[in-house]
C-alpha positions in Angstrom: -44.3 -56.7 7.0 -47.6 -54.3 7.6 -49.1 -55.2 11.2 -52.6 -54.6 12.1 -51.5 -51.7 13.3 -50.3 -50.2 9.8 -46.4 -49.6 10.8 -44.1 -51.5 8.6 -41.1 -53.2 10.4 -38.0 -55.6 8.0 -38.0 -59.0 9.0 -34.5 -59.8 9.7 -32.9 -60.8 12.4 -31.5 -57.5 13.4 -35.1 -56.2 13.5 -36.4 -58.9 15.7 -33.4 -59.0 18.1 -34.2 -55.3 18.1 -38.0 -55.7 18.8 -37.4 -58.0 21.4 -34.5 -55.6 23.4 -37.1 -52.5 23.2 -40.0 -55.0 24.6 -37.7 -56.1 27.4 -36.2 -52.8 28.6 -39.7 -51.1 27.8 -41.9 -50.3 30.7 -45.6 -51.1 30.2 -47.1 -48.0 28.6 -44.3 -46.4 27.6 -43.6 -45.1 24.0 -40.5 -45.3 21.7 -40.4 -42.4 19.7 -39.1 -41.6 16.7 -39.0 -45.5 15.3 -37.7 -45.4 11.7 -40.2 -48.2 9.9 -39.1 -49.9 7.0 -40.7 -48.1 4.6 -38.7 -45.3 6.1 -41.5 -43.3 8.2 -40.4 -42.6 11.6 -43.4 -43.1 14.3 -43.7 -42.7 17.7 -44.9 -47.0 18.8 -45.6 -48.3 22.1 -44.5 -51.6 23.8 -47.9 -52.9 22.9 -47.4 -52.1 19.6 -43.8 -53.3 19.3 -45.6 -56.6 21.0 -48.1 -56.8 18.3 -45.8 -56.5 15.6 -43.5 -59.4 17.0 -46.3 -61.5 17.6 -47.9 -61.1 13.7 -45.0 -61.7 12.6 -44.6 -64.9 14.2 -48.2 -66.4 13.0 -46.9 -65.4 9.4 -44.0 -67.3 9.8 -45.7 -70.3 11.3 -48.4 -70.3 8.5 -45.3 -70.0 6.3 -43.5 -73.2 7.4 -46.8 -74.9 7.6 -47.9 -73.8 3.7 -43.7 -74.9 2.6 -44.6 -78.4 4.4 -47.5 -79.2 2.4 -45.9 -78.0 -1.0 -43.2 -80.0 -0.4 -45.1 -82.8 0.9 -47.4 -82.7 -2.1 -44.5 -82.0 -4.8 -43.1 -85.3 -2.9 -46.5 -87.1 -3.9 -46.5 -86.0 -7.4 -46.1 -88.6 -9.9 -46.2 -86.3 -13.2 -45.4 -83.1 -14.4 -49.3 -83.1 -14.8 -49.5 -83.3 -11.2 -46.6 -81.2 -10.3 -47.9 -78.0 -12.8 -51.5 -78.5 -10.9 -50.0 -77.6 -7.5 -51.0 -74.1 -6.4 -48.0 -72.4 -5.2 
Protein backbone atom coordinates (compact mmCIF):
# COMPACT_ATOMS: atom_id res chain seq x y z
CA UNK A 1 0.00 0.00 0.00
CA UNK A 2 1.32 3.76 -1.19
CA UNK A 3 -0.04 6.41 1.41
CA UNK A 4 -0.53 9.90 0.57
CA UNK A 5 2.53 10.32 1.75
CA UNK A 6 4.41 8.16 -1.01
CA UNK A 7 6.08 5.48 1.60
CA UNK A 8 4.97 2.02 0.83
CA UNK A 9 4.23 -0.15 3.98
CA UNK A 10 2.98 -4.55 3.62
CA UNK A 11 -0.28 -5.01 4.92
CA UNK A 12 -0.05 -7.84 7.15
CA UNK A 13 -0.59 -8.20 10.43
CA UNK A 14 2.97 -8.00 11.50
CA UNK A 15 3.20 -4.58 9.81
CA UNK A 16 0.14 -3.25 11.50
CA UNK A 17 0.98 -4.66 14.99
CA UNK A 18 4.25 -2.99 14.22
CA UNK A 19 2.72 0.48 13.12
CA UNK A 20 0.64 0.51 16.07
CA UNK A 21 3.78 -0.37 18.84
CA UNK A 22 5.99 2.57 17.05
CA UNK A 23 2.65 5.02 17.31
CA UNK A 24 2.28 4.11 21.00
CA UNK A 25 5.87 4.23 22.26
CA UNK A 26 6.51 7.30 19.84
CA UNK A 27 6.51 10.74 21.28
CA UNK A 28 4.69 13.41 19.33
CA UNK A 29 7.17 14.78 16.85
CA UNK A 30 9.53 12.36 17.02
CA UNK A 31 11.02 10.45 13.93
CA UNK A 32 11.83 6.74 13.32
CA UNK A 33 14.69 6.50 11.17
CA UNK A 34 15.87 4.21 9.00
CA UNK A 35 12.14 2.44 8.35
CA UNK A 36 12.73 -0.33 5.68
CA UNK A 37 9.28 0.20 3.33
CA UNK A 38 8.03 -2.54 1.47
CA UNK A 39 9.37 -1.78 -1.59
CA UNK A 40 12.55 -2.01 0.25
CA UNK A 41 13.65 1.89 0.62
CA UNK A 42 14.55 2.74 4.06
CA UNK A 43 13.21 6.32 5.15
CA UNK A 44 13.43 8.30 7.97
CA UNK A 45 8.90 8.60 8.99
CA UNK A 46 7.46 10.38 11.78
CA UNK A 47 4.56 9.41 14.17
CA UNK A 48 2.34 11.48 11.99
CA UNK A 49 3.29 9.71 9.17
CA UNK A 50 3.19 6.27 10.71
CA UNK A 51 -0.42 7.63 11.84
CA UNK A 52 -1.43 8.45 8.34
CA UNK A 53 -0.35 5.30 6.96
CA UNK A 54 -2.44 3.23 9.62
CA UNK A 55 -5.35 5.32 9.18
CA UNK A 56 -5.38 4.97 4.93
CA UNK A 57 -5.08 1.89 5.33
CA UNK A 58 -7.96 1.37 7.28
CA UNK A 59 -10.48 3.41 4.83
CA UNK A 60 -9.06 0.97 2.15
CA UNK A 61 -10.04 -1.80 3.93
CA UNK A 62 -13.38 -0.53 4.95
CA UNK A 63 -14.17 0.53 1.26
CA UNK A 64 -12.98 -3.14 0.64
CA UNK A 65 -15.51 -4.96 2.81
CA UNK A 66 -18.13 -2.52 1.77
CA UNK A 67 -17.32 -3.13 -2.35
CA UNK A 68 -17.15 -7.48 -1.29
CA UNK A 69 -20.73 -6.85 0.32
CA UNK A 70 -22.37 -5.53 -2.57
CA UNK A 71 -20.72 -8.11 -5.02
CA UNK A 72 -21.75 -10.71 -3.08
CA UNK A 73 -25.03 -9.25 -2.46
CA UNK A 74 -25.54 -8.62 -6.12
CA UNK A 75 -24.02 -12.19 -7.27
CA UNK A 76 -26.73 -13.37 -4.60
CA UNK A 77 -29.52 -11.48 -6.77
CA UNK A 78 -28.38 -12.80 -9.95
CA UNK A 79 -30.68 -15.02 -11.71
CA UNK A 80 -28.55 -15.77 -14.91
CA UNK A 81 -25.25 -16.16 -16.10
CA UNK A 82 -26.36 -13.04 -18.20
CA UNK A 83 -26.69 -11.28 -15.07
CA UNK A 84 -23.83 -12.72 -13.24
CA UNK A 85 -21.08 -11.91 -16.42
CA UNK A 86 -22.65 -8.17 -16.27
CA UNK A 87 -21.40 -7.53 -12.72
CA UNK A 88 -18.36 -5.27 -12.57
CA UNK A 89 -15.90 -6.72 -10.41
Amino acid sequence: MTTSDGLVFQTNAETIIDVQSLIASLPDGAVFEGYKNADDTYNDITKAQFETALAEGMQRKIAAFAKRKVLSELVVAAKTKIEIDAITW
